[in-house]
MDTraj code that builds the backbone (N, CA, C; nanometers):
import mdtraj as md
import numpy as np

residues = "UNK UNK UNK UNK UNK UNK UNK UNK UNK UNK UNK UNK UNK UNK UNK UNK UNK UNK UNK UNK UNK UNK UNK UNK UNK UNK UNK UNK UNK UNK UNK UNK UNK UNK UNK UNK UNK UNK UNK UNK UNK UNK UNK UNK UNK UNK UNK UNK UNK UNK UNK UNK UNK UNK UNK UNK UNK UNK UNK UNK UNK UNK UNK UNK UNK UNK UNK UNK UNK UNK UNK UNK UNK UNK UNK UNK UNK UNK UNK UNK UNK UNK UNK UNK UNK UNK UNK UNK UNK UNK UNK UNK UNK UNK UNK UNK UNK UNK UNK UNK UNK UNK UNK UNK UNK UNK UNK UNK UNK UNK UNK UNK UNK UNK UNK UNK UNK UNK UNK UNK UNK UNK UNK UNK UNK UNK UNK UNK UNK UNK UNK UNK UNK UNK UNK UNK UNK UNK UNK UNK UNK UNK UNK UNK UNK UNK UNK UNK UNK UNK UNK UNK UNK UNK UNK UNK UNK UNK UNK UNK UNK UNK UNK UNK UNK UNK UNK UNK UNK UNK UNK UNK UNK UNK UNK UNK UNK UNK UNK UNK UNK UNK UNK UNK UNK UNK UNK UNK UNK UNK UNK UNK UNK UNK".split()
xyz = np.array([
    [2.3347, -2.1690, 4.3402],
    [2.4483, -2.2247, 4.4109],
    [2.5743, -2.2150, 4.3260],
    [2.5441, -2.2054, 4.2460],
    [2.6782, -2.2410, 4.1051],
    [2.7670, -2.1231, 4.1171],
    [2.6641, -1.9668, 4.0889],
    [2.7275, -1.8170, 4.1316],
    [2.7711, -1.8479, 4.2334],
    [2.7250, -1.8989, 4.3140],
    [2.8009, -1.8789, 4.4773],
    [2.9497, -1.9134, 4.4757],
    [2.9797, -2.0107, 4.4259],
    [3.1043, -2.1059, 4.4066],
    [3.2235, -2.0050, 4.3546],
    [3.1612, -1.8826, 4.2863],
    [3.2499, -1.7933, 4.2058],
    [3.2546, -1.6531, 4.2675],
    [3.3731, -1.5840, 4.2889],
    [3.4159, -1.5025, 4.3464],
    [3.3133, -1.3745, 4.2718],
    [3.3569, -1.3708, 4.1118],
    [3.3595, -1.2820, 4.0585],
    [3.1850, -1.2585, 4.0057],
    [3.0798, -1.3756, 4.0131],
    [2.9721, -1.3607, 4.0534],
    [2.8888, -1.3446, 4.1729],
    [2.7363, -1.2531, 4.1153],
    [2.6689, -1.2543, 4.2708],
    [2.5680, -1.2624, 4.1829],
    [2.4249, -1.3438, 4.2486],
    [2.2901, -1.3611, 4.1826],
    [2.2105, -1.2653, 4.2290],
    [2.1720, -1.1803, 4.1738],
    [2.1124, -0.9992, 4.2522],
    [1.9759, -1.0206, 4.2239],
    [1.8712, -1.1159, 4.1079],
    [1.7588, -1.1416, 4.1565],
    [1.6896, -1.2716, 4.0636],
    [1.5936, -1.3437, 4.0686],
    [1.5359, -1.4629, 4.0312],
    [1.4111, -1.3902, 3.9559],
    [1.3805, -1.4268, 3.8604],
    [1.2211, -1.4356, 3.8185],
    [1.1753, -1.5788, 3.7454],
    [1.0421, -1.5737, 3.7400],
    [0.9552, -1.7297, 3.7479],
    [0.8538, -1.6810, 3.6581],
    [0.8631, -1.5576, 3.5878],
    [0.8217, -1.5544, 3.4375],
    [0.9014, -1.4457, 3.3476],
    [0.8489, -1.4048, 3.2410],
    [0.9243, -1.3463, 3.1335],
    [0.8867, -1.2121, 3.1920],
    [0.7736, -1.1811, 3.2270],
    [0.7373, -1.0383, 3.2429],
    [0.8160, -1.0321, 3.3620],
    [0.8399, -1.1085, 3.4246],
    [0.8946, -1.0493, 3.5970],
    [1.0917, -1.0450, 3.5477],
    [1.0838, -1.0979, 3.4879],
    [1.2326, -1.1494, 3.3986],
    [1.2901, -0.9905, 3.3340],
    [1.1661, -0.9567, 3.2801],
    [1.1934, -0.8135, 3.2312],
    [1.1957, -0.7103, 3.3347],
    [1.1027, -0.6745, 3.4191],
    [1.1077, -0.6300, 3.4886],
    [1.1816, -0.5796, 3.5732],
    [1.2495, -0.7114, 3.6664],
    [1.3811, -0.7176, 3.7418],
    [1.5053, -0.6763, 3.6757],
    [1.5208, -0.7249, 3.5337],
    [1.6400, -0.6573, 3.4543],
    [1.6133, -0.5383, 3.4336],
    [1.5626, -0.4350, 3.4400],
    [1.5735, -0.3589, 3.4383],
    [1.5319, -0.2340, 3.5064],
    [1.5548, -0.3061, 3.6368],
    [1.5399, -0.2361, 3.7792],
    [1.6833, -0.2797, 3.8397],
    [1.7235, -0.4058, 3.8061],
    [1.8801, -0.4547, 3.8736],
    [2.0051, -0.4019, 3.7752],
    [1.9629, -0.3988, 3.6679],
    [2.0338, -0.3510, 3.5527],
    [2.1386, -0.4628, 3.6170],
    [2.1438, -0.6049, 3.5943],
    [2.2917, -0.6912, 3.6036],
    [2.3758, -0.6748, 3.4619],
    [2.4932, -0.6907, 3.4761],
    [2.5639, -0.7446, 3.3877],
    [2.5055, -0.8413, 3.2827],
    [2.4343, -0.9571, 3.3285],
    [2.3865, -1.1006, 3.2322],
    [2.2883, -1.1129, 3.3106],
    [2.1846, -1.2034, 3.2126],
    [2.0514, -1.2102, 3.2467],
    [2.0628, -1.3260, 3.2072],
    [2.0540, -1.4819, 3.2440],
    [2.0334, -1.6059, 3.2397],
    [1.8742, -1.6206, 3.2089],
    [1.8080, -1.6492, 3.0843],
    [1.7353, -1.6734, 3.0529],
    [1.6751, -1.7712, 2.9851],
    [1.5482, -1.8366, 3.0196],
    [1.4873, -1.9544, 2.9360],
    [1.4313, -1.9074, 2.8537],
    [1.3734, -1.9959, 2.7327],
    [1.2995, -2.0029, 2.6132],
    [1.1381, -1.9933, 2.6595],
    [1.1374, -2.1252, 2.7637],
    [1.0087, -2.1203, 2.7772],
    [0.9951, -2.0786, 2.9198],
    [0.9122, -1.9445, 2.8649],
    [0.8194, -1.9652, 3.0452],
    [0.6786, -1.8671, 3.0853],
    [0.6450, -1.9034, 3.1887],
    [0.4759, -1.9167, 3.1736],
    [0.3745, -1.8057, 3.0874],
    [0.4419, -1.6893, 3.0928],
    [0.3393, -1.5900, 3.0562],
    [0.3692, -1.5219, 2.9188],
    [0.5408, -1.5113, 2.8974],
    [0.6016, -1.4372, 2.7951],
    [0.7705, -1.5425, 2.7453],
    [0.7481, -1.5586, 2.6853],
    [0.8688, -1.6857, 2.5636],
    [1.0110, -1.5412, 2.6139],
    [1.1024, -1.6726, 2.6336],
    [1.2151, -1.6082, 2.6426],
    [1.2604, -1.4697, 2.5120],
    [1.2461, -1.5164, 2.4210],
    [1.2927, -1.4216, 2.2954],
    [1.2264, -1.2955, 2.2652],
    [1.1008, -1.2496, 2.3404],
    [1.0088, -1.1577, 2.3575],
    [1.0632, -1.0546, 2.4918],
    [1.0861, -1.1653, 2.5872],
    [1.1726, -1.1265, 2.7124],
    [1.2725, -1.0772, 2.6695],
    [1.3462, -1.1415, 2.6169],
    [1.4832, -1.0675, 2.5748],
    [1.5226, -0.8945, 2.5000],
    [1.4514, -0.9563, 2.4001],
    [1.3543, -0.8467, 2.3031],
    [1.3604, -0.7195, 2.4100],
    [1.2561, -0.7466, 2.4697],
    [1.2453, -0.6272, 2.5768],
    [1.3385, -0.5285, 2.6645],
    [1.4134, -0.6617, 2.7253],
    [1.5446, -0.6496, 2.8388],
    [1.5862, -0.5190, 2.7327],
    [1.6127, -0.5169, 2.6029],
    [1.7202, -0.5338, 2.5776],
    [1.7419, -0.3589, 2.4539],
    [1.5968, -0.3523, 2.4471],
    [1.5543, -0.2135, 2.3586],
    [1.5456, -0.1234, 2.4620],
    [1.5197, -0.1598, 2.5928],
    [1.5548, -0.0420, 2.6790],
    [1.7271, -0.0325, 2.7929],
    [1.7730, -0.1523, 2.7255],
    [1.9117, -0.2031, 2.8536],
    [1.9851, -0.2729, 2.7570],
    [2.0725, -0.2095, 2.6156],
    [2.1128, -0.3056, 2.5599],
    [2.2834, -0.3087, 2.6382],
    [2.2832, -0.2744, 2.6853],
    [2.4309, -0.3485, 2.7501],
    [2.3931, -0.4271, 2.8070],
    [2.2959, -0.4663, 2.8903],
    [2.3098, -0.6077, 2.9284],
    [2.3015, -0.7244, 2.8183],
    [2.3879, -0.8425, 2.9138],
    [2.3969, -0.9280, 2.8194],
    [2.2955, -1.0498, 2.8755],
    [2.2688, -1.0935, 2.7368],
    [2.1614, -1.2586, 2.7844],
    [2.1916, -1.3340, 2.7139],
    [2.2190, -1.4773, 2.8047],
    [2.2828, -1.5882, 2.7710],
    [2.1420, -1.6965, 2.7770],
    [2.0939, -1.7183, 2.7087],
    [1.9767, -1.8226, 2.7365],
    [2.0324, -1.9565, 2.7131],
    [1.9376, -2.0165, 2.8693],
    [2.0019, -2.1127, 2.9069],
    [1.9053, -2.2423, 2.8728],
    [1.8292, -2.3283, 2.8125],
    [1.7336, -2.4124, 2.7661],
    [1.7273, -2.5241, 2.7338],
    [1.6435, -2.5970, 2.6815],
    [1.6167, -2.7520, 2.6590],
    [1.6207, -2.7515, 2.5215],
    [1.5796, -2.5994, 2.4453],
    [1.5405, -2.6348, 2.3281],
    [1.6852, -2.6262, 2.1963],
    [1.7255, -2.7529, 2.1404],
    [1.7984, -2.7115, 2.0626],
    [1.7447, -2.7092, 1.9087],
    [1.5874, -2.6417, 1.8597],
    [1.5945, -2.6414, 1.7325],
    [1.6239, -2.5206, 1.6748],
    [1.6738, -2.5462, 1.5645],
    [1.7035, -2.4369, 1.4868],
    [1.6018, -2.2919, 1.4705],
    [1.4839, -2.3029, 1.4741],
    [1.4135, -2.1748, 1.4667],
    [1.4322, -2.1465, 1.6204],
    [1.4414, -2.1950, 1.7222],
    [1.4412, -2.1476, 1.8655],
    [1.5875, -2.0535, 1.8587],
    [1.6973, -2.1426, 1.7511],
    [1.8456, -2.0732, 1.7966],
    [1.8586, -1.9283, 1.6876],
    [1.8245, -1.9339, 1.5970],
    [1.7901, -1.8446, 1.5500],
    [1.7120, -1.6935, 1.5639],
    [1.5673, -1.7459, 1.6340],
    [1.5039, -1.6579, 1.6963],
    [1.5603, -1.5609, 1.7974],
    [1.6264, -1.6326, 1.8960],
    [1.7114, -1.6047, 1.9996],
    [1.8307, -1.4969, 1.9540],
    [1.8628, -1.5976, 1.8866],
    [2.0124, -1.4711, 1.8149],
    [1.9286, -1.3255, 1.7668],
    [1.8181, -1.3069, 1.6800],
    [1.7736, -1.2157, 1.6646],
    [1.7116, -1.1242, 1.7474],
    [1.6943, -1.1918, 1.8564],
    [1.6141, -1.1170, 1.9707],
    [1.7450, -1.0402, 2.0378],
    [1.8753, -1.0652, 1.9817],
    [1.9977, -1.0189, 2.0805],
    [2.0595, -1.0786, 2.1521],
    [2.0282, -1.1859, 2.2032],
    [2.0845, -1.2692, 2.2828],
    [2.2420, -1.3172, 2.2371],
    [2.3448, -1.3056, 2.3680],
    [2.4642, -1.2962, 2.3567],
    [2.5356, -1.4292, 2.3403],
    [2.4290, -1.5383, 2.3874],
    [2.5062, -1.6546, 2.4058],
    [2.3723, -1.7266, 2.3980],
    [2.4150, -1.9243, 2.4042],
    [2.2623, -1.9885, 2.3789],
    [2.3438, -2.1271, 2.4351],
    [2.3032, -2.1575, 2.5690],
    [2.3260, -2.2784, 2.6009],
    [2.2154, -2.4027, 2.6260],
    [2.2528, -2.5458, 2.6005],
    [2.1625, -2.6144, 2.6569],
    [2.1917, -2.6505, 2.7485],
    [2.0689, -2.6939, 2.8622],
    [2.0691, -2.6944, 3.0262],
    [2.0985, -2.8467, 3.0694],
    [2.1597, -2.9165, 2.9629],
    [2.2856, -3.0206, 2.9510],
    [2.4337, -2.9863, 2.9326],
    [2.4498, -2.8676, 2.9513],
    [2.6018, -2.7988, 2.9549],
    [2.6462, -2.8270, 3.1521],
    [2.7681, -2.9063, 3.1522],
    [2.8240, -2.8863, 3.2729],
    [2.7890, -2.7515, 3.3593],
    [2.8373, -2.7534, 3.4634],
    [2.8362, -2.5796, 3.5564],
    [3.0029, -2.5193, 3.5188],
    [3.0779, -2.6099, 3.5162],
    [3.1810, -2.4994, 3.4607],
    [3.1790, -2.4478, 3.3282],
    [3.0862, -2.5040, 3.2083],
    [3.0534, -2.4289, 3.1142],
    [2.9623, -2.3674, 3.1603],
    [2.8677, -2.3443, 3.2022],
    [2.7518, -2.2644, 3.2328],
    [2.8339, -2.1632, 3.2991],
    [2.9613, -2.1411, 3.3717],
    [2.9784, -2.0483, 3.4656],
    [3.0853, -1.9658, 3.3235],
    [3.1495, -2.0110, 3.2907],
    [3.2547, -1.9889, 3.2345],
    [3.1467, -1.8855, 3.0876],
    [3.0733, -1.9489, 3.0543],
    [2.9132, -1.9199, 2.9608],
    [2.8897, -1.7532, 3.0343],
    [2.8515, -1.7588, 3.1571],
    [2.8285, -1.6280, 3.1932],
    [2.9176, -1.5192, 3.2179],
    [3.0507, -1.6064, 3.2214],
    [3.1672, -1.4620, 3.2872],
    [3.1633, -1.3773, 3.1712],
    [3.2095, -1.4928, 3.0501],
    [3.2341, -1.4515, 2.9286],
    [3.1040, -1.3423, 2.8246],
    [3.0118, -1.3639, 2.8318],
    [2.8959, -1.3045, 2.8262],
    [2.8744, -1.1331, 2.8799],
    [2.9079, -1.1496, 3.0474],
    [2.9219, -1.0587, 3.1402],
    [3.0803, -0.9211, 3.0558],
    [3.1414, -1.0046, 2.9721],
    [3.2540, -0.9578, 2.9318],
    [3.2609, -0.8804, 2.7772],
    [3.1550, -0.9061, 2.7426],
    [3.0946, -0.9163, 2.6275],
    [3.0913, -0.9588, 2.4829],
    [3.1390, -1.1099, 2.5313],
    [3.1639, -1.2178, 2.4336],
    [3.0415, -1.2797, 2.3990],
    [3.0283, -1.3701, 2.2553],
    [2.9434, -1.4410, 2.2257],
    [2.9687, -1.5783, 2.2977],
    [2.9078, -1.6466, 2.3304],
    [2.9200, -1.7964, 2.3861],
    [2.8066, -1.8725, 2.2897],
    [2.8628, -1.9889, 2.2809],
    [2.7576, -2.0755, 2.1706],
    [2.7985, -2.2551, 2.2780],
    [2.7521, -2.3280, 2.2547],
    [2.7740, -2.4758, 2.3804],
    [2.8263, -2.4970, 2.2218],
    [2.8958, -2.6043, 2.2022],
    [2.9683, -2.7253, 2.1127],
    [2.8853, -2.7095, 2.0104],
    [2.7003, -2.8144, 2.0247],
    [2.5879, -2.8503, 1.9721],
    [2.5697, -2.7365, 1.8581],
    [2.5384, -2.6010, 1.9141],
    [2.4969, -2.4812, 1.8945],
    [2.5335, -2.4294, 1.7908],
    [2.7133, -2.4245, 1.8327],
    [2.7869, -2.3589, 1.7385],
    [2.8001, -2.4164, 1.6026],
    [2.8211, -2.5801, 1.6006],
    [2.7824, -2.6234, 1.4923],
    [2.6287, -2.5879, 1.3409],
    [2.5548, -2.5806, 1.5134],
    [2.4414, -2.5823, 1.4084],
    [2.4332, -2.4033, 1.3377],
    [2.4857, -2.3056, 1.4177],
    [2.5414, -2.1944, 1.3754],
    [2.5939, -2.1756, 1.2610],
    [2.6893, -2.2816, 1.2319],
    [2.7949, -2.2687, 1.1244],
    [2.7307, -2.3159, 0.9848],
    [2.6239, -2.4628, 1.0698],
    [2.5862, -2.5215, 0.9421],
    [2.4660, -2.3989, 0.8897],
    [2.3863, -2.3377, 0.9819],
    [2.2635, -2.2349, 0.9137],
    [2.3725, -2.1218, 0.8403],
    [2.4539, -2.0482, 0.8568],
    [2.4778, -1.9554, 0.7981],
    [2.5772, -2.0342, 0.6729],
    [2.6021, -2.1488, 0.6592],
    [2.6967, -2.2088, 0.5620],
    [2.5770, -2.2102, 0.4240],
    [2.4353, -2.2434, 0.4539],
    [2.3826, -2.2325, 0.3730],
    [2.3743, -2.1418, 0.2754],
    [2.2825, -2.1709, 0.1452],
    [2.2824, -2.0633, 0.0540],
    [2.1678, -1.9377, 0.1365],
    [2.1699, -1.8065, 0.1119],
    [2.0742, -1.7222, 0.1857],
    [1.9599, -1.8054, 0.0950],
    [1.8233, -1.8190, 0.1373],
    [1.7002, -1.7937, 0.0850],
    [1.5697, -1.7221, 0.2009],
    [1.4647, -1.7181, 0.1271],
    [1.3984, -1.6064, 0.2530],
    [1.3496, -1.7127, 0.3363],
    [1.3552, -1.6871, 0.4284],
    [1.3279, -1.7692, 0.5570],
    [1.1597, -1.7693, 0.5812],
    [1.1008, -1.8156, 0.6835],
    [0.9936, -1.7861, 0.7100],
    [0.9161, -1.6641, 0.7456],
    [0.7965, -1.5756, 0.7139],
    [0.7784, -1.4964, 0.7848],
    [0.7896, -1.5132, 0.9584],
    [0.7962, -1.4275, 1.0238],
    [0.8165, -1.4149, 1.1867],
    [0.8692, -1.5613, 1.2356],
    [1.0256, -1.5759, 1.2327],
    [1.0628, -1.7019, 1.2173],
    [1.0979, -1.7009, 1.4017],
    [0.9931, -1.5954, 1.4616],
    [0.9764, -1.6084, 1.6016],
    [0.8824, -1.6852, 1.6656],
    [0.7833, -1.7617, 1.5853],
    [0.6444, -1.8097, 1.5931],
    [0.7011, -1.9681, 1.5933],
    [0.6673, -2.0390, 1.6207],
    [0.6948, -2.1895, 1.6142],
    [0.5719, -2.1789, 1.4900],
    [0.6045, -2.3434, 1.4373],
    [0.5373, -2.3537, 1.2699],
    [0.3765, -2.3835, 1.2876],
    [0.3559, -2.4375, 1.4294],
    [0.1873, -2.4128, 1.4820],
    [0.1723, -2.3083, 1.4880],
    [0.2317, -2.1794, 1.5515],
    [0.1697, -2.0552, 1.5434],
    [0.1542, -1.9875, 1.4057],
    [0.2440, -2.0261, 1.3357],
    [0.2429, -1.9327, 1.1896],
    [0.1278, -1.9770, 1.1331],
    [0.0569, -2.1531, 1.1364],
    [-0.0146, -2.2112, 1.1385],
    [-0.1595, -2.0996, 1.1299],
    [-0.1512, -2.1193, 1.2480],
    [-0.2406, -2.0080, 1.3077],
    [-0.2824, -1.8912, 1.3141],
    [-0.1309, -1.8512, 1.2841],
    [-0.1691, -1.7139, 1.2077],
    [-0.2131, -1.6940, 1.0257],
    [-0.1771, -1.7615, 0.9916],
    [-0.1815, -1.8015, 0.8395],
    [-0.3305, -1.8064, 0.8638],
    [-0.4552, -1.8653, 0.9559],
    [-0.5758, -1.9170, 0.9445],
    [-0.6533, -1.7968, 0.9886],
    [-0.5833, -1.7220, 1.0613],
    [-0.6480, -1.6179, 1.1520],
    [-0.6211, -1.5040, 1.0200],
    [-0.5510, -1.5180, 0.9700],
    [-0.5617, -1.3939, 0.8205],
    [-0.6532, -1.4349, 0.7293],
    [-0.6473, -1.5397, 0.7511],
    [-0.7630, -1.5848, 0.6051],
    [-0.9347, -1.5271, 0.6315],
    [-0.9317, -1.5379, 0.7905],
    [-1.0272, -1.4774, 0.8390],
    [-1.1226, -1.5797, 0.9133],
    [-1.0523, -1.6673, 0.9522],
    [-1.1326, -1.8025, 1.0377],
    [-1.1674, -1.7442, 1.1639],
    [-1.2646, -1.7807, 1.2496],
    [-1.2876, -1.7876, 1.3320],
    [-1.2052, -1.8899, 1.4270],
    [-1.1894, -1.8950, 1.6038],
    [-1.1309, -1.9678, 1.6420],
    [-1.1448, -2.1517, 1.6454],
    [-1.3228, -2.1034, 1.6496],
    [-1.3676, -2.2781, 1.6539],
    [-1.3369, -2.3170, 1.5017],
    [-1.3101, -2.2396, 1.3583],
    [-1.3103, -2.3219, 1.2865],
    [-1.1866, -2.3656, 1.2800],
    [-1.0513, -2.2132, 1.3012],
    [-0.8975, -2.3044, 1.3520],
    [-0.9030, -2.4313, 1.4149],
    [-0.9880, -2.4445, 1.5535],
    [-0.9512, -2.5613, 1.5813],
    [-1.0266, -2.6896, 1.5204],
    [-1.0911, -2.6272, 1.4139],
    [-1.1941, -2.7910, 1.3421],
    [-1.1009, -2.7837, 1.2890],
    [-1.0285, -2.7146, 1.2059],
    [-0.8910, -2.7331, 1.0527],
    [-0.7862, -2.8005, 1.1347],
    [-0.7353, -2.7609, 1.2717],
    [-0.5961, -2.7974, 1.2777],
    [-0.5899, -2.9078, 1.3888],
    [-0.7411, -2.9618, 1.4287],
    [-0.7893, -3.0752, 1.4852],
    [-0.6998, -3.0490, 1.6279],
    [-0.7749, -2.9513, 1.6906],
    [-0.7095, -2.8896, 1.8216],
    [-0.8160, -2.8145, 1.8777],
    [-0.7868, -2.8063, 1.9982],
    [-0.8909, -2.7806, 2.0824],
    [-0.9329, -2.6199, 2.0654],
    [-1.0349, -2.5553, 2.0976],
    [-1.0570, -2.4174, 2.0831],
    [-0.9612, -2.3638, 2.2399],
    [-0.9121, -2.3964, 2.3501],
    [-0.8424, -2.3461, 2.4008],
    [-0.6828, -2.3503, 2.3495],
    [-0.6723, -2.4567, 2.3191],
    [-0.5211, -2.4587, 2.2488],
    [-0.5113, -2.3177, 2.1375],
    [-0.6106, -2.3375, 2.0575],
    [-0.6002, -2.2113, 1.9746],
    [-0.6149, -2.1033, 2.0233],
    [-0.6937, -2.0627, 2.1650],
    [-0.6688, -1.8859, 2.2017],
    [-0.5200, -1.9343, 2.3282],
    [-0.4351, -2.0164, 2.3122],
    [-0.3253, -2.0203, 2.3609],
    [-0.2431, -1.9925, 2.2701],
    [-0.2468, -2.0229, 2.1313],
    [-0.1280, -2.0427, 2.0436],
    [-0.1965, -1.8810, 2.0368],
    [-0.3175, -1.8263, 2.0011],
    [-0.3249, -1.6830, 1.9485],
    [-0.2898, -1.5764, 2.0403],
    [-0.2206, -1.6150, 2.1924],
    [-0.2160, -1.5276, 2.2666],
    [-0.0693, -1.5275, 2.2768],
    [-0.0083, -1.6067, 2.2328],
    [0.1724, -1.6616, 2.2143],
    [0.1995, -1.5808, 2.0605],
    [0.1366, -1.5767, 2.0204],
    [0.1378, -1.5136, 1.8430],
    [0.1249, -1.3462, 1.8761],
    [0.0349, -1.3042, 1.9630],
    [0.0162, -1.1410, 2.0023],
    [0.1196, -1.1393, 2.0996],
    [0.1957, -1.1755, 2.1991],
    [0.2694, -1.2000, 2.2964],
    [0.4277, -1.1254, 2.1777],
    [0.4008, -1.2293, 2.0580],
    [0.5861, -1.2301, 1.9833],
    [0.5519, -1.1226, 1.9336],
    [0.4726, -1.1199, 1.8391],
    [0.4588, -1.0015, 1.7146],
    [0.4229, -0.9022, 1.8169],
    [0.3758, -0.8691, 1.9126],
    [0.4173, -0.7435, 2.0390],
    [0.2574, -0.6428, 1.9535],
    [0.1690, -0.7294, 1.9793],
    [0.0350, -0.6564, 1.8818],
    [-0.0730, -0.6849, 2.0121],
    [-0.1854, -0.6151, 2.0085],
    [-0.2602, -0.6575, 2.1324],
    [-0.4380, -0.6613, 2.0743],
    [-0.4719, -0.6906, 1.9129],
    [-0.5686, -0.7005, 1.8672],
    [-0.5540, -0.7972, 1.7371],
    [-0.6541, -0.9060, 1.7596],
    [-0.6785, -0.9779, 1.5730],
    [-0.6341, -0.8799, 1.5107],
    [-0.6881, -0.7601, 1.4673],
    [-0.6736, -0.6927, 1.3293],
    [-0.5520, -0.6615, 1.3082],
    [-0.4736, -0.6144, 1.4122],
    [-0.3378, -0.5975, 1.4361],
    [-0.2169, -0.7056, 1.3956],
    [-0.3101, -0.8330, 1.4167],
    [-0.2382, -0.9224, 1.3776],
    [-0.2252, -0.9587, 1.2513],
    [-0.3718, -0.9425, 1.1950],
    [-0.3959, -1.0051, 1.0476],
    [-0.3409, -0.8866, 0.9780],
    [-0.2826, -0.7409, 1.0016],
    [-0.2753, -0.7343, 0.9341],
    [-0.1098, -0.6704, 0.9060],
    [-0.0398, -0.7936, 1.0071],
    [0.0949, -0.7893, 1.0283],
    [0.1345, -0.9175, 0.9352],
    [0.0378, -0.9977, 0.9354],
    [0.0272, -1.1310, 0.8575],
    [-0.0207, -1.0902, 0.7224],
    [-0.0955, -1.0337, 0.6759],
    [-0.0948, -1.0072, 0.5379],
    [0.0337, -0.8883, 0.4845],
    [0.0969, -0.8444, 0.5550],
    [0.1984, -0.7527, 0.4733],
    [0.3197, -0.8230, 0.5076],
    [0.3161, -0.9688, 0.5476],
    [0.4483, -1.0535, 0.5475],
    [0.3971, -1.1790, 0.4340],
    [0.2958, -1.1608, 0.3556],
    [0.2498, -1.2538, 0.2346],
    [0.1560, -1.3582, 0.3103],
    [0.1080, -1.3616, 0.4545],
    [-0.0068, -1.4394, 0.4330],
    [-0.1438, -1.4152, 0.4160],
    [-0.2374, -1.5496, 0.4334],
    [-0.3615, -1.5169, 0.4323],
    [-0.3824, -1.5222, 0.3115],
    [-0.3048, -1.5386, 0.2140],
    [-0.3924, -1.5669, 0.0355],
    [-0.4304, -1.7008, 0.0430],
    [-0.5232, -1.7492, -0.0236],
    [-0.6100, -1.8792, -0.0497],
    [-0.5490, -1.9435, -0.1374],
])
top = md.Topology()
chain = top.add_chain()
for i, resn in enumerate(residues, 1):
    res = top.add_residue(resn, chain, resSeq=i)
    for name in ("N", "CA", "C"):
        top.add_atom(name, md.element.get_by_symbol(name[0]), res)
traj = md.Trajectory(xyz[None], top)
């Protein structure tokens, strides 16, 4: 409804996961791709990722709940042009996409701060795949060592489905489609030593 309100927008298609998210962008080829962090099958920043190695003129403004720092970060690295939270008014949200569509950076108030304060820091090395939330690295860290899934979930006192969820969100980012593939993307980023 919000596009509607605006001359100079039109909403050309919807998706209700990351893979269909990709998909549609790059069959509609829009201008901006309004995207979430989270959603059901494939994490916004993987989505993006994608959009974006085969369509990098389009622009993506992700639009979300999440304001932590590895989410805003991740995001920026995935390409993403802009990063709002889905507590931003509609005339920032609209004003968020023209500008985007134009090919400006957009950051909400919150954002930009926390922007200023991460790069104000001194450099040090960050996390490996600082695309993983700190349960998945978790997880991957356990899955290099060479655990099995039931013993991940005896160590990290979590269910054995939670763990082939977090291990299918971990092959999903790192864009790998086998354990070995994984472990051994995780041992040449320093994990998995005892």
């Amino acid at each position: 409804m919000l596009l509607e309100t605006e001359p100079r927008t039109e909403n050309v298609g919807e998706a209700g996961t990351g893979a269909e998210a990709v998909d549609l962008a790059l069959e509609l080829r829009p201008d901006v791709v309004v995207m979430d962090l989270h959603l059901p099958d494939l994490d916004g920043v993987t989505a993006t990722r994608r959009i974006l190695d085969q369509a990098p003129e389009i622009g993506v403004l992700i639009l979300t709940m999440s304001d932590e720092d590895d989410a805003v970060v991740a995001a920026l690295q995935g390409g993403a042009r802009g990063y709002l939270l889905k507590e931003a008014g509609p005339a920032e949200i609209l004003a968020a996409i023209l500008s985007v569509g134009e090919g400006a950076s957009v950051f909400g108030p919150g954002i930009a701060r926390r922007i200023t304060t991460l790069l104000a820091r001194p450099a040090s090395p960050g996390p490996a795949f600082p695309e993983l939330t700190g349960r998945e690295r978790e997880v991957l860290e356990l899955i290099a060592r060479g655990l099995a899934n039931a013993a991940i979930a005896r160590r990290l006192v979590i269910s054995p489905k939670t763990v082939r969820n977090h291990i299918s969100n971990i092959f999903a980012k790192l864009q790998v489609e086998a354990r070995g593939e994984a472990i051994a993307r995780a041992r040449d980023a320093g994990l998995g030593g005892r």
